[in-house]
DRENDOTI-315570 format. One line per field, with one value per residue (C-alpha): residue number from 1; residue in one letter; chain; z, x, y. Coordinates in steps of 0.5 Angstrom, whole numbers. Layout:
BEGIN
nr: [NUM | ...]
rest: [A | ...]
kette: [A | ...]
pz: [Z | ...]
px: [X | ...]
py: [Y | ...]
! end
This chain:
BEGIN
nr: [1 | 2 | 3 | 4 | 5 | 6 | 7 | 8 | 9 | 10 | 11 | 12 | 13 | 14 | 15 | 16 | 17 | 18 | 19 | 20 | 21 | 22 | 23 | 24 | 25 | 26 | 27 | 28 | 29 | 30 | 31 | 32 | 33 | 34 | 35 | 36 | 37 | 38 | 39 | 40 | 41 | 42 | 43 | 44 | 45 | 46 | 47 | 48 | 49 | 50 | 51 | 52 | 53 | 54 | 55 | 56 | 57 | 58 | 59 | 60 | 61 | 62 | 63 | 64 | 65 | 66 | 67 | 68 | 69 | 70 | 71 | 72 | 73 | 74 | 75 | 76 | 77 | 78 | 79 | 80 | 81 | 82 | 83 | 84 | 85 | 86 | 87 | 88 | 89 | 90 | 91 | 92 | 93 | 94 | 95 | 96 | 97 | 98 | 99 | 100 | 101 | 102 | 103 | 104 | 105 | 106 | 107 | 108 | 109 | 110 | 111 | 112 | 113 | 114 | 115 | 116 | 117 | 118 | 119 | 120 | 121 | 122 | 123 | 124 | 125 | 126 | 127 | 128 | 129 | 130 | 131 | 132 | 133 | 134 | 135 | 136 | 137 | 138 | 139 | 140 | 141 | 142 | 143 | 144 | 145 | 146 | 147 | 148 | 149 | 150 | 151 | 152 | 153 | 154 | 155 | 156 | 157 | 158 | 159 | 160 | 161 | 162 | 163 | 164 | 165 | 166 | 167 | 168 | 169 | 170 | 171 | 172 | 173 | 174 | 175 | 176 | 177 | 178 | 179 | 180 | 181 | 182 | 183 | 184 | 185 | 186 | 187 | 188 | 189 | 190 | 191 | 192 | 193 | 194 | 195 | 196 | 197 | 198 | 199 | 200 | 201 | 202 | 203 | 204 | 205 | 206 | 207 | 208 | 209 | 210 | 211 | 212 | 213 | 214 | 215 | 216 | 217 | 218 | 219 | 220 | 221 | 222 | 223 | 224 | 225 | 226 | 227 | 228 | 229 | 230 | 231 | 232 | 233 | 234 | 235 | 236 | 237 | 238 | 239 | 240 | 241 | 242 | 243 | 244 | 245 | 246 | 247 | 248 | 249 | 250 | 251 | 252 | 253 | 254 | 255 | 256 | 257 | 258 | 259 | 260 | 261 | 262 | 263 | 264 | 265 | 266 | 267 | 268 | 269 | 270 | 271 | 272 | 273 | 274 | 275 | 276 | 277 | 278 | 279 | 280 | 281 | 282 | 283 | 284 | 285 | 286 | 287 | 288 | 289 | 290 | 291 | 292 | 293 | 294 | 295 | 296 | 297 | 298 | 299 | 300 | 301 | 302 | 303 | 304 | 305 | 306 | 307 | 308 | 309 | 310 | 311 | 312 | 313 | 314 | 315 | 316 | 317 | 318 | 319 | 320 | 321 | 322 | 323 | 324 | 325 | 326 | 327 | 328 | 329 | 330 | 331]
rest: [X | X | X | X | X | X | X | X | X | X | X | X | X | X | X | X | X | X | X | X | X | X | X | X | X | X | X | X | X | X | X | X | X | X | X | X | X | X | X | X | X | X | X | X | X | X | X | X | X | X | X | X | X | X | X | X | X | X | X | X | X | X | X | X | X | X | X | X | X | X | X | X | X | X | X | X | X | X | X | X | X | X | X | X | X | X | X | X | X | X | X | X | X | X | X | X | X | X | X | X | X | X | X | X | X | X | X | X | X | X | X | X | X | X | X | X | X | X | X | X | X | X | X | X | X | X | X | X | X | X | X | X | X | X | X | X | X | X | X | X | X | X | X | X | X | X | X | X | X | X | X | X | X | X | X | X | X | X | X | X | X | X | X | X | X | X | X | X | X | X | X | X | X | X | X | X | X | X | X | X | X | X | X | X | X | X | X | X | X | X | X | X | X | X | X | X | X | X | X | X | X | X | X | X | X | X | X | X | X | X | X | X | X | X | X | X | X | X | X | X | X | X | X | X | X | X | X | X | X | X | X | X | X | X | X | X | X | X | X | X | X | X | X | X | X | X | X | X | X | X | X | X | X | X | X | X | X | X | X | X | X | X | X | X | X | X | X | X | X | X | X | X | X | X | X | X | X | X | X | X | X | X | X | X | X | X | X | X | X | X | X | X | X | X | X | X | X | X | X | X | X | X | X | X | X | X | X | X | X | X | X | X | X | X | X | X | X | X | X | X | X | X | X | X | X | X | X | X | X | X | X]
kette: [A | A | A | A | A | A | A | A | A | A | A | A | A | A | A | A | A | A | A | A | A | A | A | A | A | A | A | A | A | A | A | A | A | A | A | A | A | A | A | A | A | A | A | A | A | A | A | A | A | A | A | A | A | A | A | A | A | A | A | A | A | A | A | A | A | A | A | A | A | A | A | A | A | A | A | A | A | A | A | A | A | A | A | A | A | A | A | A | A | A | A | A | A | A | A | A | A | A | A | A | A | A | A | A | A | A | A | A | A | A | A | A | A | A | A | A | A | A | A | A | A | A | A | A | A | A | A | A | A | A | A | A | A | A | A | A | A | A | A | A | A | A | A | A | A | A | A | A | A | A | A | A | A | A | A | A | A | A | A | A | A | A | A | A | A | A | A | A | A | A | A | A | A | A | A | A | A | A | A | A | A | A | A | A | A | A | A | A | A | A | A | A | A | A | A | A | A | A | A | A | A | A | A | A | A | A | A | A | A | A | A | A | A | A | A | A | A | A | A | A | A | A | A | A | A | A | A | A | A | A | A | A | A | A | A | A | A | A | A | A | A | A | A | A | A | A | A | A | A | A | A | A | A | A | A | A | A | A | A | A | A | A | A | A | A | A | A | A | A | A | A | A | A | A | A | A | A | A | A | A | A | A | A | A | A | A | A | A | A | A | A | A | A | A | A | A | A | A | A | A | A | A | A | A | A | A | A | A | A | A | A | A | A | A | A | A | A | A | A | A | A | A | A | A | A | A | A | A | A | A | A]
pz: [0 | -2 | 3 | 2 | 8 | 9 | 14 | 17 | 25 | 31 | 29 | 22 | 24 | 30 | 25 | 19 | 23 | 26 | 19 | 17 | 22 | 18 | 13 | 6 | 8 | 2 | 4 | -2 | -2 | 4 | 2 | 7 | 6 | 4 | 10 | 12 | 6 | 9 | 14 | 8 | 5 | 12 | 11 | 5 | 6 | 13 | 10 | 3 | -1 | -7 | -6 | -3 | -5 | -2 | -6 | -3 | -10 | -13 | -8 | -10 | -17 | -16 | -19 | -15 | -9 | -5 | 2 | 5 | 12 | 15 | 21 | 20 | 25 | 27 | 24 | 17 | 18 | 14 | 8 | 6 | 8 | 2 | -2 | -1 | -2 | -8 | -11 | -10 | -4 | 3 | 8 | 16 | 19 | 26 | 32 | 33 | 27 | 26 | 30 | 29 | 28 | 21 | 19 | 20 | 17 | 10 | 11 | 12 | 6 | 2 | 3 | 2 | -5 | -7 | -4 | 0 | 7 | 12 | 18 | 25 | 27 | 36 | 38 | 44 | 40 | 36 | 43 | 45 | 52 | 50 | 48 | 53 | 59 | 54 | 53 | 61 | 63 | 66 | 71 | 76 | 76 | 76 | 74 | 79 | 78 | 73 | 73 | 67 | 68 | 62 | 64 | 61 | 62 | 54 | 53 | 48 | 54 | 56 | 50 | 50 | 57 | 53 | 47 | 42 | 40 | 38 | 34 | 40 | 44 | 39 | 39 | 32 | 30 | 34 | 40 | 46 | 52 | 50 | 43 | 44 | 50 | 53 | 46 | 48 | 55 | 51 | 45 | 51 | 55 | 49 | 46 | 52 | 55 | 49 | 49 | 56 | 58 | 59 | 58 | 61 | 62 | 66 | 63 | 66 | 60 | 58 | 52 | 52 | 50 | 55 | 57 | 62 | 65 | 66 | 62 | 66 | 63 | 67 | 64 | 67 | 74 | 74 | 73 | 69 | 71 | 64 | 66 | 62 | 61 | 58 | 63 | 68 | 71 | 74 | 74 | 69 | 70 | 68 | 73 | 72 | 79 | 79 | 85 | 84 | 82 | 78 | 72 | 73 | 68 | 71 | 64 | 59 | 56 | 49 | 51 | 56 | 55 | 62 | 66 | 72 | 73 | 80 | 82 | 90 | 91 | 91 | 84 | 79 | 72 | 68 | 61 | 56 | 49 | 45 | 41 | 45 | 39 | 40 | 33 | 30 | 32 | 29 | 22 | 21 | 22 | 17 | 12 | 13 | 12 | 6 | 4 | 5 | 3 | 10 | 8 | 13 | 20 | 17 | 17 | 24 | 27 | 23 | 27 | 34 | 31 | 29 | 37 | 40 | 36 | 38 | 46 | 44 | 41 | 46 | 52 | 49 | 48 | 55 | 57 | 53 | 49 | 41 | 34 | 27 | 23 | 17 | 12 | 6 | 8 | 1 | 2]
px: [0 | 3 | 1 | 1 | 1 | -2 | 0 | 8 | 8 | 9 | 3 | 6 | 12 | 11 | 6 | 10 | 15 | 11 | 8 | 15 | 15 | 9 | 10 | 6 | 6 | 11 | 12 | 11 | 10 | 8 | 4 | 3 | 2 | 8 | 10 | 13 | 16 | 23 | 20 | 17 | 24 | 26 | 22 | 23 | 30 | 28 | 23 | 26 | 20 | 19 | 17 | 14 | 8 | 6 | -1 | -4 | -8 | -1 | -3 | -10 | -8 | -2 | -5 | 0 | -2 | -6 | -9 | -7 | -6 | -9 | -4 | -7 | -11 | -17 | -22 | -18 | -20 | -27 | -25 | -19 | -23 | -29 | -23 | -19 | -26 | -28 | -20 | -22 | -17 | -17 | -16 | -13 | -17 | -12 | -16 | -21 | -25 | -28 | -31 | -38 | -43 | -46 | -38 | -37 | -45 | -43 | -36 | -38 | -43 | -38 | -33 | -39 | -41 | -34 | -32 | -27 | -24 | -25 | -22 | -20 | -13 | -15 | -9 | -14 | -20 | -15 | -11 | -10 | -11 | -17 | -20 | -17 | -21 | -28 | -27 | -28 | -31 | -36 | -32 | -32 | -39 | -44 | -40 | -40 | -35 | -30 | -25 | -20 | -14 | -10 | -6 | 0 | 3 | 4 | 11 | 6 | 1 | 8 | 8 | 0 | 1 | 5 | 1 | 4 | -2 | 0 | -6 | -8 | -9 | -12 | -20 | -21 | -17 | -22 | -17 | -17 | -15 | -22 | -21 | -14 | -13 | -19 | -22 | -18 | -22 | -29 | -27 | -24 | -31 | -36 | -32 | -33 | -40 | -44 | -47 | -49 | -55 | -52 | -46 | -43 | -37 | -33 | -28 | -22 | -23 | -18 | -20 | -26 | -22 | -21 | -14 | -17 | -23 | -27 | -32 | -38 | -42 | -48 | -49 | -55 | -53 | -46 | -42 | -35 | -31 | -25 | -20 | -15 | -11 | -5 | -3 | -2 | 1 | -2 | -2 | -4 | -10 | -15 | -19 | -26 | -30 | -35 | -38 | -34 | -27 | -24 | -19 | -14 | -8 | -3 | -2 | -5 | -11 | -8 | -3 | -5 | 1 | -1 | -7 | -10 | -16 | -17 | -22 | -25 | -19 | -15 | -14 | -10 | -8 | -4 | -4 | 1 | 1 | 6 | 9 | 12 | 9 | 2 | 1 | 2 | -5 | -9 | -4 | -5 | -11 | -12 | -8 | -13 | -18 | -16 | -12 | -19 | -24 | -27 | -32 | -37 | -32 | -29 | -37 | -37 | -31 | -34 | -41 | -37 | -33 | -40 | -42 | -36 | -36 | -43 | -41 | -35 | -40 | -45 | -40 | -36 | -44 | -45 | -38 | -40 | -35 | -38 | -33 | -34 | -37 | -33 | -37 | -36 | -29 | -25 | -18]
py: [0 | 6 | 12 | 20 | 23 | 31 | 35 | 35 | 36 | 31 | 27 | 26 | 24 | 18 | 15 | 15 | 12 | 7 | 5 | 3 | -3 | -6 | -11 | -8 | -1 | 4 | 12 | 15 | 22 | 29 | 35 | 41 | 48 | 53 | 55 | 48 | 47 | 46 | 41 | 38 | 37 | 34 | 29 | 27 | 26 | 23 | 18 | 17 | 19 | 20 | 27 | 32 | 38 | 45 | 43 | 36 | 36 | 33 | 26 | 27 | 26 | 21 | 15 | 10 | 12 | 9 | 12 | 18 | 19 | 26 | 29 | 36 | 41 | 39 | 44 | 41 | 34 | 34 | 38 | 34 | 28 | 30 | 31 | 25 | 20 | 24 | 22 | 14 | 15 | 10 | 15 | 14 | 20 | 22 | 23 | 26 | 24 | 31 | 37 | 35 | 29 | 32 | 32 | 25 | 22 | 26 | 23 | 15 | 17 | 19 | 12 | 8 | 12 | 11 | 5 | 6 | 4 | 11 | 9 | 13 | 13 | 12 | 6 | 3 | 1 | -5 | -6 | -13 | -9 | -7 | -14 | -17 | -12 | -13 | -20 | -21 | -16 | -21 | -22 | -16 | -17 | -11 | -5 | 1 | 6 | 8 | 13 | 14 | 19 | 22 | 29 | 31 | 38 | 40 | 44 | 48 | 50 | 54 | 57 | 59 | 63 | 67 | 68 | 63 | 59 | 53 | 49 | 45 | 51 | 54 | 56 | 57 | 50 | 46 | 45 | 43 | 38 | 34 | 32 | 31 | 27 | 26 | 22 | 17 | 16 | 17 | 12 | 7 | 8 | 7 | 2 | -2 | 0 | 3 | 11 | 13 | 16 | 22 | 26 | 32 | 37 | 41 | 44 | 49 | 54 | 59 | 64 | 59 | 53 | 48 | 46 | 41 | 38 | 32 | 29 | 25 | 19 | 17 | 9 | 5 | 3 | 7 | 13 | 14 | 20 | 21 | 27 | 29 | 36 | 39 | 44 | 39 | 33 | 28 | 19 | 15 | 11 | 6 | 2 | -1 | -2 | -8 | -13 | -18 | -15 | -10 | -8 | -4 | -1 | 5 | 8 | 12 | 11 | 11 | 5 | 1 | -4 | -7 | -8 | -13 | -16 | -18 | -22 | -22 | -19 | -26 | -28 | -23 | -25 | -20 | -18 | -15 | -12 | -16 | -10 | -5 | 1 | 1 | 5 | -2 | -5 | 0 | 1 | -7 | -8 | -1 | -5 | -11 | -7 | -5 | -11 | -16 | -10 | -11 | -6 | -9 | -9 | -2 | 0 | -2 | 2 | 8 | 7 | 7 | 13 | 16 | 15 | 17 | 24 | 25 | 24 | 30 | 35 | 34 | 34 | 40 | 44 | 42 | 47 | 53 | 51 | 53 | 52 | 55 | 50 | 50 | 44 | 49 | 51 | 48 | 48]
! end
């Protein structure tokens, strides 16, 4: 599969390099704006691409790609997206899918019109973790409590203090600590319970963009509590409270390499990823995806995502946190 890659931050770069240790995956070419140019040209050196374009029409209309990769500011996501299933192209869309749930039915719409494979790049849903905890969920008896803790204190939060206004912090780019870290709480928590009931947030806001916050899901019979802040430090956690036992993992939920499942607080069994690069699960299965032409597991997924963004838009409404829509925007 050859893969085009739009956008040149971090994002781009941890992917790109993750892609290289799964069989079947060719770098071919990047595109970003003008302004980047001389990070576009790193990359190509770096990665030993074919090229590298300051216009992403060039990957539209090369016909030796295969799929292009979306590592862009969140408030571009929709735009590339509609042109990349209008070009017949595969797309790996980078979390968060969209800004908004009428994006993302118009996205899902187009792939299934050009039959192709659209698909969300969010590490926990193809975790072995991740199955393991749902595969055994039973076990801990009736859930009653479930906290998730992802807090990292961002070096670009620094920067925001000061006036430099990096995307994630930026308003009008549809950042912010929930669509950039606390998704992966909520894609952890749907992915294993289904939609709530009910969905709130309370959010530190700065500007009216939340650098912090908490997001709560009222589920019948138990409550979850999903943290996450990017202008502060704090532990990583999982854990996951029934009757009868409960799962833990202290990391990230994005990650979770290691967790327990304790069970009448006498039995422990342990569980560990195999693979150290936790981007690898979802690369492959995309590639399989597209390999077998799964179209009805990559609807599946996209159903999840579609679910996962309306908890997001309904929990950044409940905060007062509003974004520009930009469904018309053409870049």
């Amino acid at each position: 599969m050859k893969i085009g890659v739009i956008g040149y931050g971090m994002m781009a770069r941890m992917l790109m390099d993750s892609m290289q240790k799964v069989d079947g995956y060719e770098l071919w070419a990047i595109a970003g704006l003008p302004r980047g140019e001389e990070k576009l040209r790193k990359f190509h050196e770096d990665y030993k691409l074919s090229y590298y374009t300051t216009d992403y029409h060039d990957l539209l209309n090369d016909k030796d790609i295969d799929a292009i990769y979306v590592a862009t500011p969140n408030n571009t996501h929709y735009a590339y997206g509609v042109d990349i299933l209008k070009a017949g192209k595969h797309c790996l869309m980078e979390k968060p899918f969209c800004s908004f749930v009428k994006e993302t039915e118009e996205l899902m719409e187009l792939a299934k019109r050009n039959n192709v494979i659209l698909f969300e790049a969010i590490t926990n849903q193809h975790l072995p973790s991740f199955k393991f905890i749902k595969e055994n969920l039973a076990k801990i008896g009736d859930i009653k409590l479930v906290m998730m803790s992802f807090c990292k204190n961002s070096s670009r939060y620094d920067r925001f203090k000061q006036g430099d206004i990096a995307p994630v912090f930026d308003l009008k780019q549809h950042g912010g600590a929930l669509g950039d870290l606390n998704v992966y709480n909520i894609h952890l928590a749907l992915g294993l319970f289904g939609k709530p009931k009910k969905v709130s947030y309370e959010a530190n806001l700065n500007n009216g963009l939340d650098t912090s916050g908490i997001v709560y899901l009222d589920y019948d019979g138990f409550k979850a509590a999903l943290l996450a802040g990017k202008d502060n430090n704090g532990p990583y956690l999982v854990s996951i409270q029934g009757d009868n036992g409960y799962f833990v993992a202290n990391d990230c939920s994005s990650i979770i390499k290691n967790v327990e499942m304790h069970i009448n607080k006498e039995d422990v069994i342990s569980y560990q990823n195999d693979m150290e690069d936790h981007y690898y699960y979802e690369l492959a299965e995309f590639m399989r995806l597209v390999d077998e032409k799964d179209f009805n597991k990559a609807q599946e997924y996209l159903s999840h995502d579609l679910m996962v963004m309306e908890v997001l838009e309904e929990a950044r409404n409940s905060a007062g946190i509003f974004f520009d829509p930009i469904h018309s925007q053409s870049l």
